[in-house]
C-alpha positions, 0 to 999 in steps of 0.5 A, spaced: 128 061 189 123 056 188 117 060 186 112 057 182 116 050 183 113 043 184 114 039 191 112 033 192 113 030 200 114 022 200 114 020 207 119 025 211 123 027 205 122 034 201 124 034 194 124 039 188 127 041 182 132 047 185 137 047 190 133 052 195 130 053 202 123 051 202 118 053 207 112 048 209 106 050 212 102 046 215 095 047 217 094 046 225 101 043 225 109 047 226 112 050 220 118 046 218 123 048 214 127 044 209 133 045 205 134 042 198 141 041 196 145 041 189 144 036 185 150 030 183 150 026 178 153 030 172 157 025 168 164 027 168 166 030 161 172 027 156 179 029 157 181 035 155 185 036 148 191 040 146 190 046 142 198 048 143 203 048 146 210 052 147 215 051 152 212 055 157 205 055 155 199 049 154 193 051 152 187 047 151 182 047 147 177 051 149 169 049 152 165 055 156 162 051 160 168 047 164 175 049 168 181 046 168 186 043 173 194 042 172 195 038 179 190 034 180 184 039 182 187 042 187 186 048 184 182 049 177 181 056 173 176 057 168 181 060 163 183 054 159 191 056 157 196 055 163 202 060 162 208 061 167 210 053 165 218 049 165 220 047 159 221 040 158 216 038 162 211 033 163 204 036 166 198 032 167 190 036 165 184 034 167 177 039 166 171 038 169 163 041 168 163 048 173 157 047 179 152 053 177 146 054 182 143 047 182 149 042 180 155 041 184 161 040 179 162 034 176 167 029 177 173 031 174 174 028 167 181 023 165 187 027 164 191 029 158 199 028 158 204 034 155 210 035 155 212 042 154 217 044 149 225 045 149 226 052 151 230 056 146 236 058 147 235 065 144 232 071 147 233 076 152 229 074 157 224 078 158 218 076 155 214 070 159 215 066 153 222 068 151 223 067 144 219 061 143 212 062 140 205 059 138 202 063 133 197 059 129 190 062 130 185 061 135 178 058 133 172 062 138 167 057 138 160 058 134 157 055 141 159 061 144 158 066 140 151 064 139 149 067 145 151 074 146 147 075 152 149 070 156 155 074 160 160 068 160 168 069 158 172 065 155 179 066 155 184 063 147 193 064 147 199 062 146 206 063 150 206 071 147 199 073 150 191 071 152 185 074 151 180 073 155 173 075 150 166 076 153 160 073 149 158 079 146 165 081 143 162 080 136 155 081 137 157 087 132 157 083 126 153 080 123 152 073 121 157 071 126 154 065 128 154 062 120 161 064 120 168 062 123 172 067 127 179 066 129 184 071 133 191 072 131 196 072 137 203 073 133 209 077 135 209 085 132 214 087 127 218 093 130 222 095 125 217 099 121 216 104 128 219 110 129 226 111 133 224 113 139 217 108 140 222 103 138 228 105 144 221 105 149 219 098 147 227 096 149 227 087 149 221 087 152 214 084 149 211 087 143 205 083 140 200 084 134 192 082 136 188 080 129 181 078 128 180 073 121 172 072 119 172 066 114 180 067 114 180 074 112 183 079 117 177 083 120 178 090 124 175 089 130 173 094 135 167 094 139 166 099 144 161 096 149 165 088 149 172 090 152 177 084 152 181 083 157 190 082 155 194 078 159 202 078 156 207 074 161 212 078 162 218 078 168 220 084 169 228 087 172 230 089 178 229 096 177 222 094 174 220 090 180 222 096 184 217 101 181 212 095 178 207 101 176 211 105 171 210 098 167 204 099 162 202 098 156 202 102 149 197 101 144 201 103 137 197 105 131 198 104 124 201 110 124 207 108 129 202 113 134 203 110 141 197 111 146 198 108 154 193 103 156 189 107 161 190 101 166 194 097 164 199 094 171 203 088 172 200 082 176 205 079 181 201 073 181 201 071 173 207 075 172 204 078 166 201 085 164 194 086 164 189 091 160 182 092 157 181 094 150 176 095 145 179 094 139 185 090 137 192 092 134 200 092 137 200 092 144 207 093 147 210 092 154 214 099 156 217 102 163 216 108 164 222 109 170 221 112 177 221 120 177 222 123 184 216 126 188 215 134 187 210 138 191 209 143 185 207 151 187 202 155 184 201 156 176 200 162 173 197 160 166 202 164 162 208 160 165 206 153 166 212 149 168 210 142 166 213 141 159 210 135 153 214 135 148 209 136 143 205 141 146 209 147 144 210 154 145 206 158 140 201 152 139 192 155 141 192 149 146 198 151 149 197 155 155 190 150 156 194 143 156 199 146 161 195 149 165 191 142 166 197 139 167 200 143 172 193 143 176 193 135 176 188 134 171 192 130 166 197 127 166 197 126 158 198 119 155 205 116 156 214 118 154 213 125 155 206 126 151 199 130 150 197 128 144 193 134 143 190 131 136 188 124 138 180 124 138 178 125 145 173 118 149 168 118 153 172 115 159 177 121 158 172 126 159 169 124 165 175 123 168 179 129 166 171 133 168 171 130 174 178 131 176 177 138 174 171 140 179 174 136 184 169 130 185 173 124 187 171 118 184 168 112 189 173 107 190 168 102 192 162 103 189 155 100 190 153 102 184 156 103 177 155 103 169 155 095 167 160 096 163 165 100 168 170 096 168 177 095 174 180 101 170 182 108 171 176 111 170 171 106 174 170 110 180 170 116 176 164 112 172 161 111 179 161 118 182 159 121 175 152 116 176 152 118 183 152 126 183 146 125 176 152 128 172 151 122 166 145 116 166 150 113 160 148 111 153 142 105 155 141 099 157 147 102 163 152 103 160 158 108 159 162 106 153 167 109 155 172 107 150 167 110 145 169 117 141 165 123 145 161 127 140 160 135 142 154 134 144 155 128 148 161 133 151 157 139 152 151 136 157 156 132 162 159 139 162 153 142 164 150 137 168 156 137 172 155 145 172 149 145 174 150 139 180 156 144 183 152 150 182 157 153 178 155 154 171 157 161 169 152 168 168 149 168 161 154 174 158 152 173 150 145 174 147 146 167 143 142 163 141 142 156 137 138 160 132 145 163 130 147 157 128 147 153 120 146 146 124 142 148 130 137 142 127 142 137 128 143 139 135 139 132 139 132 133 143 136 130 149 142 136 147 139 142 146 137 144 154 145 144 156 148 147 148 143 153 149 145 154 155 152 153 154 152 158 148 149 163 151 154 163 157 159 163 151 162 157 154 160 154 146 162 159 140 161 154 135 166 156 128 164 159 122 157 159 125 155 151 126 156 148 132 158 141 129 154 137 134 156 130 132 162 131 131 168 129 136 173 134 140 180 132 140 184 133 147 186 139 146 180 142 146 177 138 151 183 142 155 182 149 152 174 148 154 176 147 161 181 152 161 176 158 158 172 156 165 176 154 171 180 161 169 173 166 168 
């Protein structure tokens, strides 16, 4: 740090503008090394004001560039929602502007008094906030959005849940600094959903994410700006005795479940966390303890892992099995493949990986900027390490996006060819043979011609289709036509 900044020396002491070691170099005399320290001096900012409040919850109004204290400063956060809280009681806020490189914090501002709501006398008592809530919509700072770049989070709840958003969440829409953005937060409707996803959510939480731009609901996703859920919760004993069989499902509009890939209860919050690019129902579910098995080999024609919706008959069946008994997927949650659900970049690496045995590196030196702390993280890293995958750009993976055919078929063969493993060419295709050859990308074209001349791709009615997606079960049927030759 330093370079390029003036100093002056004013009788012994050194001053200049960063906090930094400076070096003097003298001629004829001793060097001397001096340490600038940070600068006081910041002006203590206003009392925090209340955004909301519930009986378990308070959460302030939101500012990036401070943190928030509710015992005096022992301990600060920068989250400006305080869960986890005794209803009926009366708590004291302070905030405070956060040090960065060259300023120590500020002195800590006046405190705000709240005191929190009567509980309610309803619920079960599983959900964090009971049956109580705050549903109002959450404003996201214009400031705020106004830098996409800047790498800051900021985190916006109630009693039913927070969401900690990054500042390039809405950098996908435009105009969004001239317009007001707010996240809904409210309690999901269960009576529209199937049976059975009913019976799994059980009492426990479910809520309902929105975004409204000017006041109109928005659907959002943006692949590349994962926003962070936290929804309280107490688990029961049971739960408590097996905390990794408590996830999350993502239900669509169409009463689907998918589990959040790395959903988990946190101890220390006492709330379930998972990362999602888009915003829908989310809802807690236990997924009970089965006892532990050493399973013998599988024979592709007799697999013993069952998924209800994988069925005897099916063109995917022997290859999902297959997978599954060979410890390639485990399928998306209550006894499910989803054989039809669109296959994501993340999936793939993950299930390619698993399939070659490359083992993910756990704590990695290197890795894609938008990795993450998820299931597939340590995939990513390996995947980066081994030159099977450089990302899409600027070092990123986009995970959560929808993998192409193309995009598929070169991690495929990067992946092959790192192993050695690539199959003997055993067809005279070409992509000549193809009607949309043309559309395969420059980036693409190596991997797809070597790919088909293996017959490892067949394309259907003469096109490859190499912009379009792939489901799971074809995902699983590519692997099996290769791991079985």
């Amino acid at each position: 740090m330093g370079t390029g900044k003036v100093v002056s020396l004013t009788g012994s002491t050194l001053t200049g503008a960063d906090a930094a070691n400076y070096i003097l170099d003298f001629t004829g005399a001793p060097t001397t090394t001096a340490e600038i320290t940070r600068a006081t001096g910041l002006q203590a900012p206003a009392a925090p004001t209340l955004q909301s409040k519930t009986s378990t919850s308070v959460t302030l109004t939101p500012n990036a560039e401070q943190e928030f204290s509710k015992d005096n400063g022992t301990t600060w956060q920068t989250s400006n929602v305080f869960t986890g809280l005794t209803p009926s009681t009366e708590y004291s806020f302070i905030t405070r502007v956060k040090d960065d490189l060259n300023h120590e914090a500020s002195p800590a501002s006046a405190a705000l008094t709240v005191t929190t709501d009567a509980s309610s006398s309803s619920g079960g008592g599983s959900s964090g906030g009971g049956s109580t809530s705050s549903t109002g919509r959450l404003e996201i700072p214009s400031s705020f959005v106004s830098n996409p770049d800047s790498g800051k989070t900021l985190t916006l709840g109630n009693d039913l849940a927070s969401v900690t958003i990054p500042s390039d969440m809405l950098d996908n829409i435009s105009g969004i600094v001239n317009k007001k953005a707010e996240i809904s937060i409210g309690q999901g409707n269960k009576s529209g959903l199937p049976d059975d996803v009913k019976a799994a959510i059980g009492d426990r939480p479910l809520i309902s994410l929105s975004l409204f731009i000017d006041g109109k609901k928005t659907d959002w996703s943006n692949p590349d700006a994962s926003v962070t859920v936290s929804i309280p919760y107490s688990p029961t004993a049971e739960e408590l005795a097996n905390p990794e069989g408590i996830t999350v499902y993502y239900i669509d509009g169409s009463g689907n479940v998918t589990e959040m890939a790395g959903a988990k209860y946190d101890p220390s919050t006492k709330a379930v966390v998972f990362q999602t690019t888009h915003f829908s129902y989310y809802a807690v579910v236990y997924k009970a303890a089965t006892a532990p098995t050493v399973p013998a080999p599988i024979a592709p024609s007799a697999p013993t892992v069952q998924f209800s919706d994988v069925l005897p008959g099916a063109w995917y069946y022997d290859a999902v099995n297959f997978c599954a008994a060979e410890g390639i997927t485990s399928g998306t949650g209550s006894g499910k493949f989803s054989p039809d659900a669109t296959l994501t970049r993340g999936q793939f690496i993950t299930m390619l990986l698993k399939a070659y045995g490359i083992e993910p590196i756990e704590t990695p030196a290197d890795n894609f900027a938008d990795a993450g702390s998820t299931y597939y993280t340590g995939y990513l890293a390996a995947a980066k390490a081994q030159g099977i995958s450089n990302g899409v750009g600027d070092n990123k993976f986009a995970s959560e996006k929808a993998i192409t055919r193309q995009e598929m078929f070169t991690l495929l063969y990067n992946a092959l060819k790192e192993l050695n493993k690539l199959p003997a060419a055993d067809s005279d295709k070409t992509l000549e043979d193809f009607t949309d050859q043309g559309d395969v990308a420059a980036w693409a074209t190596e991997a797809m011609t070597a790919l088909v001349k293996t017959d490892t791709v067949s394309g259907s009615d003469g096109k490859l289709d190499p912009t379009g997606g792939s489901t799971r079960a074809q995902m699983a049927q590519v692997l099996y036509n290769l791991l079985e030759k």
